[in-house]
N, C-alpha and C positions, 0 to 999 in steps of 0.2 A: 528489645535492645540487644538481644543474647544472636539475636538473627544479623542484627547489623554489624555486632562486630566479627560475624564469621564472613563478611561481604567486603569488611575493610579489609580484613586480613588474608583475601585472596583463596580462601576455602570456600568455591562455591556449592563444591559436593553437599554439604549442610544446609544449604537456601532451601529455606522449606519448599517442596514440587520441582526441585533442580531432580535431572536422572545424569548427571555428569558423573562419570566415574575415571579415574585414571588409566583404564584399561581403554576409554574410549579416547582419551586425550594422546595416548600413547599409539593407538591403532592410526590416527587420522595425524599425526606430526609423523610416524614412520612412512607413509603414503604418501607425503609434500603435501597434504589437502588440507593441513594448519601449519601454518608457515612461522607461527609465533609472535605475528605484528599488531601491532595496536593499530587505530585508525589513525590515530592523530599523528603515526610512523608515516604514514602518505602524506598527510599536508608540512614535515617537516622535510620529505623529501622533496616535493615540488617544490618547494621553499630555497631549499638548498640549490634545486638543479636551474630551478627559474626564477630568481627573483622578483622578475620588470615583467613578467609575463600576465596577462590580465587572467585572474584566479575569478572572479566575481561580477556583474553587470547585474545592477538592481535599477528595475525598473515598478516605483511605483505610480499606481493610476490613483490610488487613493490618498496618497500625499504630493502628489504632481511632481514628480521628482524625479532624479536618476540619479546612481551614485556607482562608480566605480574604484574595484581596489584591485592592484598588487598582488601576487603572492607576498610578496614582501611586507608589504602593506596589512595584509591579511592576517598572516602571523604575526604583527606586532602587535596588532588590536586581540587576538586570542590570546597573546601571553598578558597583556595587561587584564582582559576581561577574566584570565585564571587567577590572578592576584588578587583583583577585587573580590571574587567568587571564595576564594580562600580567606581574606578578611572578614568575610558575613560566616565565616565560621564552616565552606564547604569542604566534607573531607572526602578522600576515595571511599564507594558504597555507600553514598545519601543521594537521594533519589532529586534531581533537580528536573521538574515539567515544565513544557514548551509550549506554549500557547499562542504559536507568531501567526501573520500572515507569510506570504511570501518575499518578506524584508531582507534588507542585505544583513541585518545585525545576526539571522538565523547562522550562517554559519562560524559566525564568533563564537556566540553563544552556544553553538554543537560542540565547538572541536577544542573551548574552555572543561566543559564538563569535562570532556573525554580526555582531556589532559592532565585533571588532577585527579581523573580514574574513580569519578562517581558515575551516576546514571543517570544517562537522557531518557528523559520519557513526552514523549511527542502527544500533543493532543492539537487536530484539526480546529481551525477557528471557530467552526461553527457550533461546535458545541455551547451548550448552555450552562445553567446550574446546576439541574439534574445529572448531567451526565459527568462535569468539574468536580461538582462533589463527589463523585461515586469511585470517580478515576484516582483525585488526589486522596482520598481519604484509604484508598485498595494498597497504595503502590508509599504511601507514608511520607508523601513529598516533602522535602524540608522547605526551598526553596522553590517558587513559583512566576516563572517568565510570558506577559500579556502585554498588549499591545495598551493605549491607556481605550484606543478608540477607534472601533475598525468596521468600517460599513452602518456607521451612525449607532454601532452597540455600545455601550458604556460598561467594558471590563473590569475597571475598579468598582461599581456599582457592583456587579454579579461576586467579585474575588466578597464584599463587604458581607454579600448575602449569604455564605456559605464556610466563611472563616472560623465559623463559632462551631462549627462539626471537624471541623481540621487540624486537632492536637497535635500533629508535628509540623506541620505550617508553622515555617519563621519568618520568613521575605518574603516580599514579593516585589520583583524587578519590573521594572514600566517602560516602557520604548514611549517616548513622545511624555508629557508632564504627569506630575502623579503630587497627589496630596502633599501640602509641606508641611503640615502641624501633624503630621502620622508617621511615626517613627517605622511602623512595619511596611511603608514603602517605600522604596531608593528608585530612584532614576538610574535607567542602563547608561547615559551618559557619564554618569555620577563613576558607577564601576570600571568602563575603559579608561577611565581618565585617571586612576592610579598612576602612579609615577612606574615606570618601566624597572621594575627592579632584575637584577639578577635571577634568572629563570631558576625555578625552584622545581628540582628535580628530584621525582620520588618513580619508582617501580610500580606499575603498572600490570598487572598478570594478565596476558593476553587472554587466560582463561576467565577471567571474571565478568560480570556482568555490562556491557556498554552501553546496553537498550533495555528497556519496556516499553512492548508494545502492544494496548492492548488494541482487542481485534474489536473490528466496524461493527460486528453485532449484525449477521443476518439472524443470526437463530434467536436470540435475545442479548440477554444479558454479557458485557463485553468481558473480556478473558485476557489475563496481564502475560503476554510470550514472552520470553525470557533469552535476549540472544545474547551471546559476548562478542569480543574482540575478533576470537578466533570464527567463529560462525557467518558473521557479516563478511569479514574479513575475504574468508572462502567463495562465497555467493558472489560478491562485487569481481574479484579476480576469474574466476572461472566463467560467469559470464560475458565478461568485456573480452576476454579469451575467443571464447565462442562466436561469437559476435562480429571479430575482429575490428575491435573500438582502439584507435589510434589517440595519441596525447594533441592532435592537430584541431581533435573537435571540439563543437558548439552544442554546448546543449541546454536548450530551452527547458527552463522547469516550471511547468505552470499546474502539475497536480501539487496541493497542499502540502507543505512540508511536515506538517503535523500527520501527515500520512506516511504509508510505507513507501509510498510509490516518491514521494517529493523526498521525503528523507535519504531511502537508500539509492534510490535510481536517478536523483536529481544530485543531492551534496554531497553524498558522501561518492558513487560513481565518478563524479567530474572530476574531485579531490583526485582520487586513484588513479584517474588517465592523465593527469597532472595537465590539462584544460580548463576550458572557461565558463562558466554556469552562468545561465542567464535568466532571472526571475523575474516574472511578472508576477503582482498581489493579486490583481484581479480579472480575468481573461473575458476579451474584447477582443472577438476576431479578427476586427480590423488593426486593433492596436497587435495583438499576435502578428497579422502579417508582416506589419510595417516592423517590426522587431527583429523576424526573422528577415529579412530582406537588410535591417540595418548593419546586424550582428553576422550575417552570413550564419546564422542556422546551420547546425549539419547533420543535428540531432535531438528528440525529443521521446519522452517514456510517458504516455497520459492514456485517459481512459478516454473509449470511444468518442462519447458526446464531443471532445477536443477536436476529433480526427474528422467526425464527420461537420463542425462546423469548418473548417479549415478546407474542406473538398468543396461547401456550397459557395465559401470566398473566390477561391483560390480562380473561378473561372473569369474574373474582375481582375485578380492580382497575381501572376503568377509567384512561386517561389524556388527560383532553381538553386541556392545552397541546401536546400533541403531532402536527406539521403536516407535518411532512416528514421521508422515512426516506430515504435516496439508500443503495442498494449497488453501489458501485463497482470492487469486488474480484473475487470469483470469479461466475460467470454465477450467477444466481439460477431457480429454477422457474418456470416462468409462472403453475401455479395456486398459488404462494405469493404470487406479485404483488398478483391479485384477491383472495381470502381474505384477507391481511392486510391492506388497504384498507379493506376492507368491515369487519372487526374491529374496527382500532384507528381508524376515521376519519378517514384522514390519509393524503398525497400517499405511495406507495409509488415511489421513483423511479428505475427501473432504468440504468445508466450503466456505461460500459465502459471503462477503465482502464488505465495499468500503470505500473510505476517509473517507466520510458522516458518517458511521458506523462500526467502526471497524470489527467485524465477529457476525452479526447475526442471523446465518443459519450454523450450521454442523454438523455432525456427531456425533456420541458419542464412546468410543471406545467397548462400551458393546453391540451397536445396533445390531441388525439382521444382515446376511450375506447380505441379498440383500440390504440392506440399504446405502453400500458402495457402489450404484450403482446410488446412486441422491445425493443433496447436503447437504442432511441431514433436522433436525428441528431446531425450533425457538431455540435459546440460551434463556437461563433465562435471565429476564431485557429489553428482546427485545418485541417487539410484532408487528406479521407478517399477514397480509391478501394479498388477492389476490383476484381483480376486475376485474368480468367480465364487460360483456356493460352495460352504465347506473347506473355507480357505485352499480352492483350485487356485493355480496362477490359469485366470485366461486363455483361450484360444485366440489366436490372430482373427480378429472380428466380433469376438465376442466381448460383450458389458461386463463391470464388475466394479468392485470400489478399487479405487487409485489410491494409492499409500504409497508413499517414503521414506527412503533413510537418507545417511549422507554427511558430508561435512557441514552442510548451510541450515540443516534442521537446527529449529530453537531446543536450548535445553531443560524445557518445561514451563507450564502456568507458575506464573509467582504465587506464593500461598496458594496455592491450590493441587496437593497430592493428587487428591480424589481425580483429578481433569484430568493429572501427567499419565496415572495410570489408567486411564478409562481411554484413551487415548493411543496409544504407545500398547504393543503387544509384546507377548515377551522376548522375540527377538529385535526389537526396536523398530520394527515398522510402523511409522505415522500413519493412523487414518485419517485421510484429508476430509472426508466426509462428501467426496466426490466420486461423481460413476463416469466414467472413460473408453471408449475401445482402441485398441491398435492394430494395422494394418502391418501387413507381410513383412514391409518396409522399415519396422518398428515407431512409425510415424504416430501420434496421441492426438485422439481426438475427447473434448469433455465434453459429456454429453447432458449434466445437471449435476443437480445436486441429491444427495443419497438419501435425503427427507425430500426433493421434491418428485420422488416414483410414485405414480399416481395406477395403483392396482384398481382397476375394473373389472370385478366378477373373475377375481387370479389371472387375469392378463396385463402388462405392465404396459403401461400409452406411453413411448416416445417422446418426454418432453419438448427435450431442448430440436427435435426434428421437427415439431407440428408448429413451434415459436421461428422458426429458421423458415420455416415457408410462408407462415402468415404477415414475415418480415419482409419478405422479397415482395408483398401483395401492395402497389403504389395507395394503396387507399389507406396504409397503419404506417404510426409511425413510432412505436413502440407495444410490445407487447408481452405479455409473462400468462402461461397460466400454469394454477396451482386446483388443488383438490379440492374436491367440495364432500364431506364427508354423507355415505350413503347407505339406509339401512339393508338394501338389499344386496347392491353390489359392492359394497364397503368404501368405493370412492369412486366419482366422476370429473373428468374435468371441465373446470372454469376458465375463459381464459379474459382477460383484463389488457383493453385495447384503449390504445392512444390514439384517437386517429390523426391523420395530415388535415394539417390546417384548409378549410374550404370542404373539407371532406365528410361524409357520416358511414354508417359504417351499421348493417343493421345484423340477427341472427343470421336470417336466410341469405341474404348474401354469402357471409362469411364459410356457412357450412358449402353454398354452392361454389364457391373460390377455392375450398380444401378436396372437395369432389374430383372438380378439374385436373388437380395436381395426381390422380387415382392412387389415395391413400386408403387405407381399410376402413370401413364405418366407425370399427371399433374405435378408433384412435382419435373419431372427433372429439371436438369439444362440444360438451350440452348445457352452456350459458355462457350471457355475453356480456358482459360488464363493462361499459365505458365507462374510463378515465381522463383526467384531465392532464396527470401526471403520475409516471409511477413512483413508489417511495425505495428509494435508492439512498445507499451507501457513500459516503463521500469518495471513495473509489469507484464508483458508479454500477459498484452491485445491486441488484433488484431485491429489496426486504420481504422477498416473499412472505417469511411468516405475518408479516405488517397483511399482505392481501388475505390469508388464511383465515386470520383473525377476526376481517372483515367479513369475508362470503358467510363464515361460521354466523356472527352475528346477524348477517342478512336473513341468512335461514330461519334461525330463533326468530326472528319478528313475525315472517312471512308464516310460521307454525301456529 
């Protein structure tokens, strides 16, 4: 309780695992790189400048429907859904979780929270019980926003199964019917339809909390980021900066809003260029095209799999409103860069990511041709090194781990010191827990992950280089490989192949296809694992440690 009321009361230096300090609030508002604005300061701008201007286009496949609003329109339904939210007793600093698909009610219910200045905490549909209860019960949800029924799941069924672990669980809000003899569920209908009172104005500290987000969990266990007003605030502006994102466009949000990518690069983005968001719940390529072809498309932020179903349509449908594809989630192929460029005619923009920091690494769309061949440079507002051993900064070409700092870095694990500081060194550089090189040019390339160096006999195998060519080989159509732990040479690699459909895919092939390419022996891979699929991130990261765990356990049997 003693943590909450230092959260209402806009002290978030005391959130237990916050590292915010006024010396930092003070460095980054004298730099213009905290500007002092709340989020909800954008959709009252757009508000203001455009009223009649279309703010929202919801397109669902699962409710056969389509609904469009208003900025006007938009803001009157968040100021009534802030009334109702404050009637169930919501104050600034009480954690309200999001459970939507990608509905149009998603950004009412954002930019309500963020308006009476508690906290949005985004969880992906697909989560289950396991993962609900671990999130709501981490982050002390009071209030809890589900859909009643989404992809034949039954969320009041799961909210039922999990509520008797969730002491500060009060409500739970329901889009679509919800129990009528159960006082602990209200219908979101029920909440916008408050009578439109007199907006009720309370101060906001740009510096407090806006978000928890916890992270996808490649490594295990998910980790609660902690950004505010001012953080997001930064990342959103200095990218759309970057970028050169006009108020003129369209943007397609079909990664989950319960993610980072649908949340920040999908609602809260469009908000800020004071244009029009356009959401599909469930992605249907065909229905994506005809969307984009509808809506005039001008822009979209999703992960690969999006981009590359969109290239195998697109030669049936073309879509020429479509200007710009940014993926800024899991590392993308390089030959899907070029190929899909060349396809769909339009900026393919590689950008590198994470809860932690929304996109501080990508492309520009004026850079060099080969430049679209890494993930690009430092975003303004960010600032990017890379260490070699012995905390070196890097040589031009050489590995190392990638860390940052910045105005868009989160300010720490919620409850969790132990993380902030294990994390965080003592001049505030973040290890991302990424290995990277850069080029003359200061151009970033990621080259894995810092747990996936896979040391053979003290020589390090080239991950993401031996996955990047066995990706270009028409016979895969996905593939990761990870360590297989070794008693002589301490690790070997495994690599775990998807093949293309019609296709098979055997050892000896494989090694004779990496031969060809004349890479070193050392760097093969010495097992061959087909899969059917790999286990992936709703941001379409590969769970390696998911594969690790596997090959380990294959071993043990096979011993």
């Amino acid at each position: 309780m003693e943590e909450k009321q230092f959260i209402n009361g806009g002290n978030v230096m005391h959130v237990e695992g916050s590292r915010l300090t006024y010396q930092m609030i003070t460095e980054h508002v004298e730099k213009g790189l905290w500007r002092n604005e709340r989020l909800f300061d954008h959709l009252e701008s757009a508000y203001r400048e455009h009223p009649d201007k279309v703010a929202v286009v919801a397109y669902s496949v699962e409710r056969n429907r389509k609904e469009k609003l208003t900025y006007q329109e938009l803001y009157d339904k968040v100021t009534r859904c802030e009334n109702g939210l404050r009637a169930l007793g919501v104050q600034p600093g009480d954690v309200v979780s999001v459970q939507l698909p990608n509905y149009f009610e998603f950004p009412i219910i954002l930019y309500a929270i963020n308006k009476i200045g508690a906290i949005f905490n985004g969880l992906t549909h697909i989560y289950r019980a396991k993962e609900v209860q671990f999130i709501l019960r981490k982050s002390q949800s009071k209030v809890f926003v589900v859909p009643n029924e989404f992809r034949k799941f039954d969320y009041i069924e799961m909210v039922n199964d999990v509520w008797g672990d969730l002491p500060d669980l009060e409500k739970v809000i329901v889009v679509g019917d919800c129990p009528k003899d159960d006082h602990r569920f209200i219908m979101f209908d029920q909440i916008v339809s408050k009578e439109h009172h007199p907006e009720i104005y309370s101060y906001v500290n740009p510096n407090t909390i806006a978000q928890l987000g916890f992270t996808s969990g490649t490594t295990g266990e998910p980790k609660g980021v902690m950004h505010t007003h001012n953080t997001l605030a930064s990342t959103i502006r200095n990218y759309a900066t970057y970028e050169k994102l006009q108020n003129n466009e369209c943007n397609l949000i079909v990664s989950p809003v319960g993610h980072q990518t649908g949340f920040l690069w999908g609602a809260l983005l469009t908000t800020y260029l004071k244009s029009t968001a356009v959401y599909l719940d469930i992605w249907k390529t065909e229905k994506a095209a005809e969307i984009i072809n509808e809506e005039k498309v001008s822009m979209m932020l999703a992960a690969a799999p999006f981009l590359q179903d969109l290239v195998t349509h697109v030669q049936e449908a073309p879509l020429p409103s479509l200007k710009f594809i940014s993926i800024p989630g899991a590392p993308i192929p390089r030959k899907l860069v070029a190929y899909s460029a060349e396809k769909l005619d339009c900026k393919i923009i590689p950008a590198w990511g994470m809860t932690e920091y929304g996109i501080a690494i990508a492309v520009a769309p004026d850079d060099p041709k080969h430049s679209f061949q890494t993930d690009g440079r430092r975003v303004p507002g960010a600032e990017v090194k890379i260490f070699a051993e012995n905390a070196r900064e890097a040589l031009p070409n050489e590995e190392g781990d990638l860390k940052i700092k910045g105005a868009g870095v989160f300010i720490g694990y919620y409850k969790r010191p132990d993380l902030t500081e294990k994390h965080f060194d003592a001049e505030g550089w973040f290890d991302t827990g990424d290995r990277a090189v850069r080029d003359e040019n200061g151009f970033i390339s990621i080259t894995g992950r810092t747990k996936d160096i896979i040391i053979r006999g003290g020589e390090n195998i080239p991950v993401a280089e031996i996955e990047n060519l066995l990706y270009e080989w028409d016979k895969i159509g996905d593939i990761a490989i990870v360590a297989i732990p070794d008693e002589r040479l301490g690790e070997r690699a495994c690599a775990y192949v998807v093949p293309e459909p019609g296709e098979s895919v055997t050892f000896e092939q494989m090694i004779d296809y990496l031969l060809s390419k004349k890479i070193a022996k050392q760097k093969l891979p010495e097992r061959l694992e087909l899969i059917e699929e790999l286990p992936r991130t709703i941001s379409g990261k590969v769970q390696k440690y998911v594969l690790r765990e596997d090959i380990k356990n294959k071993i043990h049997v096979e011993r």
